[in-house]
N, C-alpha and C positions, 0 to 999 in steps of 0.2 A: 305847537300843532295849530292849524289856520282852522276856520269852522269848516273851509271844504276839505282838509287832510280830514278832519272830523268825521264829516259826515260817509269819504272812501272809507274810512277805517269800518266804520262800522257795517259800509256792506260789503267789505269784503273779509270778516270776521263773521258776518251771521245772516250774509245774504239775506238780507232784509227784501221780505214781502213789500209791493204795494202798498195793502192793506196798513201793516205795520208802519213805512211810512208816513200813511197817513194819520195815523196815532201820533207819531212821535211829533210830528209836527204841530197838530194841535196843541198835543199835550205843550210842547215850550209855548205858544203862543196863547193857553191860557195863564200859563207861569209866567210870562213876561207883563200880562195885562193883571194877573192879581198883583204884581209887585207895587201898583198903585194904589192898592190898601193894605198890603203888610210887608214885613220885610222876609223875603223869601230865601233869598241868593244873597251873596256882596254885591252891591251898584256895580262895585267894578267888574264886575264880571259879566253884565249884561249881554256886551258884544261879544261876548264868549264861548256863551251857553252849549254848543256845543260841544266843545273842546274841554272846558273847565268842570263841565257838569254832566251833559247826556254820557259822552266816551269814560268819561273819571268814574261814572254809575256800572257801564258796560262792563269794563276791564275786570270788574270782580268775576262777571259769570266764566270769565275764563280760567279761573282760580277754584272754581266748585266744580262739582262732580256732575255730569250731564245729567238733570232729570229725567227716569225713567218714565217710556210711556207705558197709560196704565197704571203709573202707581203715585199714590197723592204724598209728594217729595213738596214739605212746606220750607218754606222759606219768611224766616221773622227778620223785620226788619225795624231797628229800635230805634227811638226817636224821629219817625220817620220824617217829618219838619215837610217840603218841600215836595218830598215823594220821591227826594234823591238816597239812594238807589233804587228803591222800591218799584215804583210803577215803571222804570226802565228796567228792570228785571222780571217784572209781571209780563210787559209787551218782546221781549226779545227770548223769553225762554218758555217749557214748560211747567217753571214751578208755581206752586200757590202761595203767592207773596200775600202777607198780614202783615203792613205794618202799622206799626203801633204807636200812637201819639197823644199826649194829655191836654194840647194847647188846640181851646175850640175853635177860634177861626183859622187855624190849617189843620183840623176833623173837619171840618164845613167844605176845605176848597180842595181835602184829596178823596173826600165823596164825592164834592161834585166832578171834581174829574175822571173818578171809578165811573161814573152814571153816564158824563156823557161820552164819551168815549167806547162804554161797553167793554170793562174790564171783567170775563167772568171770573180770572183768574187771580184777584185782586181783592182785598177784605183788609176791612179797617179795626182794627179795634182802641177808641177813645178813653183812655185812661193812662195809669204810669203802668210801664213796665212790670213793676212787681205784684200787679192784679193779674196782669196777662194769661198766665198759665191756667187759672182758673176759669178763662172762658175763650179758650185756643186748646184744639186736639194738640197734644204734645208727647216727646218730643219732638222737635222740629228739626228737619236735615240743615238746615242754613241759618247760623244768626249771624245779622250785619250791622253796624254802626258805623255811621260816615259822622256823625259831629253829634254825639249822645252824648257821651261824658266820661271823665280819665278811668281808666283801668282799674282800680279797684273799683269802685263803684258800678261800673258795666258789667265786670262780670255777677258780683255777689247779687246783681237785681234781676238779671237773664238767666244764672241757672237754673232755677227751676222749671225754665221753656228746655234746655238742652238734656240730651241723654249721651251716651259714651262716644257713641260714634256723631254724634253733633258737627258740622266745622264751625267754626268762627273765623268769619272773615271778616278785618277790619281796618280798615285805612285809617291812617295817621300822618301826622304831620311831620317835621321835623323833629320834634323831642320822640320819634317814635322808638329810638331804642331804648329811653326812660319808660314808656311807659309800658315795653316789654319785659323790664329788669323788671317794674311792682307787680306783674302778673305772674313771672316767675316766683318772686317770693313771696306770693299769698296765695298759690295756688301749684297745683302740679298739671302739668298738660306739656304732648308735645308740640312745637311751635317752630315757626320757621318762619323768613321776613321776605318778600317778595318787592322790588319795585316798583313802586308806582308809572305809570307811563302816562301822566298827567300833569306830575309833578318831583324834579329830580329830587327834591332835597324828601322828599316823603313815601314812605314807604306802606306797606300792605301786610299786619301781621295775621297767620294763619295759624289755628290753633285745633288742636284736635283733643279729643281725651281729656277735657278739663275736668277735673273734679277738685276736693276742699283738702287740705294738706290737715294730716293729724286726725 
């Protein structure tokens, strides 16, 4: 996918506002000028960003359940690093994306991107994961993880954000049907593998109804 199939796709998946444009737009072009003080994305992917990252961000919301208007459908997103998915799910949908991240100079640069941008629909909360729940209304309709950490470890730290009807939606790489087998066999949930449309060899596992086996 070229950044202009990129940037079709995405308006004619979600008929993107102006206004929204004009977010997305900043928002890479402050992502591309932090990457001179931290390492955000892969170098290689710079000339990419759209393709490799904004669309690869997007493709999930079409895997969740449309947020209702009128009703506060949050959306947690773990390890947020970059604000990939995060703040392209805050700018392209209705939900109330939180994501959550313990590394302070990216808490420093996805505040400052909630702030200038004016994301009302966007909240941060700086610490791990397994504090979360304790200062985020829970549960929460959507948790995601684009590059958090292998499956047993991401779920046993995130469930206490989810409730039954929770989804989990989570892209993975190529080992993705390893790391579908350790969540089958440390947990019970049902799940299903959707692919990626950013990347063949990777796929998108969808998880519902997890809870703790025994």
């Amino acid at each position: 996918m070229t950044e202009e199939e990129a940037r079709a796709w995405l308006d004619r998946e979600f008929s993107v506002s102006r206004e929204t444009w004009e977010r997305l737009d900043r928002y890479v072009a402050m992502l591309l000028a932090e990457m001179e003080h931290q390492n955000l994305i892969a170098e290689s992917t710079r000339d990419h960003v759209w393709a490799r990252h904004i669309v690869d961000s997007a493709q999930l919301l079409k895997l969740a359940p449309d947020a209702e208007a009128g009703k506060a459908d949050r959306w947690a997103d773990l390890g947020a690093g970059a604000g990939l998915p995060g703040m392209v799910i805050a700018m392209l949908s209705g939900y109330r994306v939180t994501m959550i991240e313990m590394r302070r100079k990216r808490v420093e640069f996805l505040q400052r991107v909630i702030d200038v941008l004016g994301l009302d629909r966007a909240t941060l909360f700086g610490g791990k994961v397994e504090r979360a729940a304790a200062a985020i209304e829970t549960p929460v309709s959507i948790i995601s993880a684009r590059a958090y950490a292998p499956m047993d470890r991401l779920i046993a730290s995130a469930l206490p954000l989810a409730g039954k009807r929770t989804v989990w939606i989570l892209p993975k790489g190529q080992n993705y049907q390893n790391e579908l087998d350790i969540a089958r066999t440390l947990w019970h949930s049902d799940a299903r593998v959707e692919p990626s449309l950013t990347a063949a060899e990777s796929a998108i596992l969808i998880l519902r109804n997890v809870r703790k086996k025994g």
